[in-house]
C-alpha positions as CSV (number, residue, x, y, z in Angstrom):
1,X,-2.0,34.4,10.4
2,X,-3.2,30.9,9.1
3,X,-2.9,27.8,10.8
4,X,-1.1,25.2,9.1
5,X,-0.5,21.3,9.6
6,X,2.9,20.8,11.2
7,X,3.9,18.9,8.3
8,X,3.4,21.7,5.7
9,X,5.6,23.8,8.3
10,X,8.1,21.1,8.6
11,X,8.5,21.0,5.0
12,X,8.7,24.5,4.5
13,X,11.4,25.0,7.4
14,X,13.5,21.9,5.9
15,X,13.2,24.1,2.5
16,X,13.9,27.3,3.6
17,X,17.1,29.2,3.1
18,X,16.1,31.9,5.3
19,X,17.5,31.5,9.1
20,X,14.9,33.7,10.4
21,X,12.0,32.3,8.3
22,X,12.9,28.7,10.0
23,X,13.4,30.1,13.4
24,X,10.0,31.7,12.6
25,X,7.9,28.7,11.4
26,X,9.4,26.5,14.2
27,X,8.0,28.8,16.8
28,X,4.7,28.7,15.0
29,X,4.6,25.1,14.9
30,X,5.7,24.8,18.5
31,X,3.0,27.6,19.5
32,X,0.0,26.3,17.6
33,X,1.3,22.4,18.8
34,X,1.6,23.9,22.6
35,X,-2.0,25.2,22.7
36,X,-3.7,22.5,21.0
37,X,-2.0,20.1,23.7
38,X,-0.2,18.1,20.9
39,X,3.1,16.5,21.6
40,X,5.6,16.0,18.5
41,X,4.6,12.2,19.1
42,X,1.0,13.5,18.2
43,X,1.9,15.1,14.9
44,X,4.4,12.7,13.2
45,X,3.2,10.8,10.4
46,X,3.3,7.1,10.9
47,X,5.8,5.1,9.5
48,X,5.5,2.7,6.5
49,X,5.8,-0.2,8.4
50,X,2.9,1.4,11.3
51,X,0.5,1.6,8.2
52,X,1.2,-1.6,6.4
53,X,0.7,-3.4,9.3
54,X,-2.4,-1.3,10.3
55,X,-3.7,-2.1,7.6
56,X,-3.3,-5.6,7.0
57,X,-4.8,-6.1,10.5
58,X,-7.9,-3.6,9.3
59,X,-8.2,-6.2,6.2
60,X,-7.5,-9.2,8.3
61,X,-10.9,-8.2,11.1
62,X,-12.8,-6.7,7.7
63,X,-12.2,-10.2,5.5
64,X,-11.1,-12.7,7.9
65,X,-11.2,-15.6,4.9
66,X,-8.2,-13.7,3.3
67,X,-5.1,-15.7,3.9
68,X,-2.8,-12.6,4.8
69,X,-0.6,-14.2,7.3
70,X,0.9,-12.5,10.4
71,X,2.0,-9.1,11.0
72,X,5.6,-10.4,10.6
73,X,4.6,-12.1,7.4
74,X,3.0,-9.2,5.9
75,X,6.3,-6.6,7.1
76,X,8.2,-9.5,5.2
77,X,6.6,-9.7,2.3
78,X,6.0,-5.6,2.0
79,X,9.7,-5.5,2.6
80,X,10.6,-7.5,-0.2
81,X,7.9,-5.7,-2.9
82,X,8.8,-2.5,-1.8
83,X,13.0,-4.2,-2.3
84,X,12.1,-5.4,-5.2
85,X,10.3,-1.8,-6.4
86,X,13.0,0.1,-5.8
87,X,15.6,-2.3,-7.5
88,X,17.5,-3.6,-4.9
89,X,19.2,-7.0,-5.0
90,X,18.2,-8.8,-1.3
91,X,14.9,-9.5,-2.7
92,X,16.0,-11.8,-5.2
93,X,18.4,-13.8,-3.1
94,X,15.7,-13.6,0.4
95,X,12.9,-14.9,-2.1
96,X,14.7,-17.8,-3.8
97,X,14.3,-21.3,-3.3
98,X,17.2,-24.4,-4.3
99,X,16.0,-25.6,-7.7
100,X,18.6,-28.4,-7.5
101,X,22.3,-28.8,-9.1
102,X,23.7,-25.6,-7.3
103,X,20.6,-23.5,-9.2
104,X,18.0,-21.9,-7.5
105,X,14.8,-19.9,-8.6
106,X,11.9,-17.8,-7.0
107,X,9.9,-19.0,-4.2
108,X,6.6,-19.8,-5.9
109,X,5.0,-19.5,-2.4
110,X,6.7,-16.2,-1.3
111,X,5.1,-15.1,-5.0
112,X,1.6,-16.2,-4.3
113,X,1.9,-14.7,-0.8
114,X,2.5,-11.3,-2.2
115,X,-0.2,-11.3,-4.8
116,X,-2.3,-12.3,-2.2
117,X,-1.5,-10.2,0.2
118,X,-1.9,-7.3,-2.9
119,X,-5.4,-8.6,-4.3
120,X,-6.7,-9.0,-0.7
121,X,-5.5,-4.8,0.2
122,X,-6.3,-3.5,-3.7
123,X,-10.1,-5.6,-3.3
124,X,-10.5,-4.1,-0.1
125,X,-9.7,-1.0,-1.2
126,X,-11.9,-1.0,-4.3
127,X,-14.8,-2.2,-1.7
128,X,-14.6,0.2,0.8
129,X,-13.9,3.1,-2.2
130,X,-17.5,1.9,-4.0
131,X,-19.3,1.7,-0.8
132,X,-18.4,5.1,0.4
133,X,-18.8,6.5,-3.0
134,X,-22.3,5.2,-3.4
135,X,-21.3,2.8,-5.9
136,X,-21.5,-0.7,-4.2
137,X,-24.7,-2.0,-5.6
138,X,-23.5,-1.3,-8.8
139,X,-19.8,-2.8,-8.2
140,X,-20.7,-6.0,-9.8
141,X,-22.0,-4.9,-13.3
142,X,-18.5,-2.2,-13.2
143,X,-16.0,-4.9,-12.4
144,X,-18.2,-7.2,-15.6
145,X,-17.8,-4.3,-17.5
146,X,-14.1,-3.6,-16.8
147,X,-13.0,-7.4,-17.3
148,X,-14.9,-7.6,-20.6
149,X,-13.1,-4.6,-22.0
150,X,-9.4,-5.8,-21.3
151,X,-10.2,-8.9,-22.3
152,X,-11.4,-7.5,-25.8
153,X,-8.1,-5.9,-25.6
154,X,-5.5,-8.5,-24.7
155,X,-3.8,-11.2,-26.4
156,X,-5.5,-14.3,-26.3
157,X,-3.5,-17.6,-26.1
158,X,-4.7,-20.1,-28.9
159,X,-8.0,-22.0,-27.8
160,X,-8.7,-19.3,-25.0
161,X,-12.8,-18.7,-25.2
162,X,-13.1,-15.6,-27.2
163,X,-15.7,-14.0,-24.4
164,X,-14.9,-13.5,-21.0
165,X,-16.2,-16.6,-18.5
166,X,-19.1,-15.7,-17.1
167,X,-19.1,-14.4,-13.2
């Protein structure tokens, strides 16, 4: 019989029709859990909020100059993205500032803290992906390479330079 993550089990149980085949895999997970010494606390996938602010404090120790903010800050501003992702309306009301006469717009600083709380994750991310891939002396001449082919590709306003700015 093959041993399987919890999860899988769990997900096959939820999806299961069968009575008996969901008796069956719980006692399978429950077996395999009991004599590995895991609890249930041991197998449950984190939440979103456990990894987000996980990994802004991975980001905050591994690039200390990036200006990510608190844990709270981060949660806030994730919260609001992810609002904002999935359409809901809070976002646009939480994120607003008074723009005078009864009028309001978005919170220029609530912006820049969310894409620079998402360049500071994505750069890290791209770091840590090229350095365990084997790529990280090369990075530089990839990211050169990358920025000079969508900027061949994009719209330029009138008077931008017609090459990419040197690094």
């Amino acid at each position: 019989m093959p041993l399987w993550s919890s999860r899988i089990g769990t997900e096959q149980r939820k999806a299961s029709l069968d009575e008996a085949v969901k008796s069956e895999l719980k006692e399978r997970s429950d077996v395999l859990r009991q004599d590995l010494g895991f609890t249930d606390a041991d197998v449950r996938a984190p939440s979103y909020l456990t990894l987000v602010r996980h990994a802004a404090a991975h980001v905050r120790e591994q690039l200390p100059s990036t200006l990510l903010g608190s844990d709270d800050a981060v949660e806030r501003l994730w919260r609001a993205s992810a609002g904002s992702a999935h359409g809901k309306q809070w976002p646009a009301s939480e994120l607003t500032v008074a723009a005078g006469a009864g009028s309001t717009m978005p919170d220029p600083a609530a912006i820049t803290a969310i894409l620079t709380l998402a360049d500071a994750v994505v750069t890290y991310g791209v770091m840590r992906f090229a350095d365990r891939s084997g790529c990280a002396s090369e990075l530089s001449s990839i990211q050169q390479d990358a920025f000079a082919r969508v900027y061949a590709k994009i719209p330029l306003l009138p008077g931008a330079p017609q090459q990419p700015p040197a690094p």
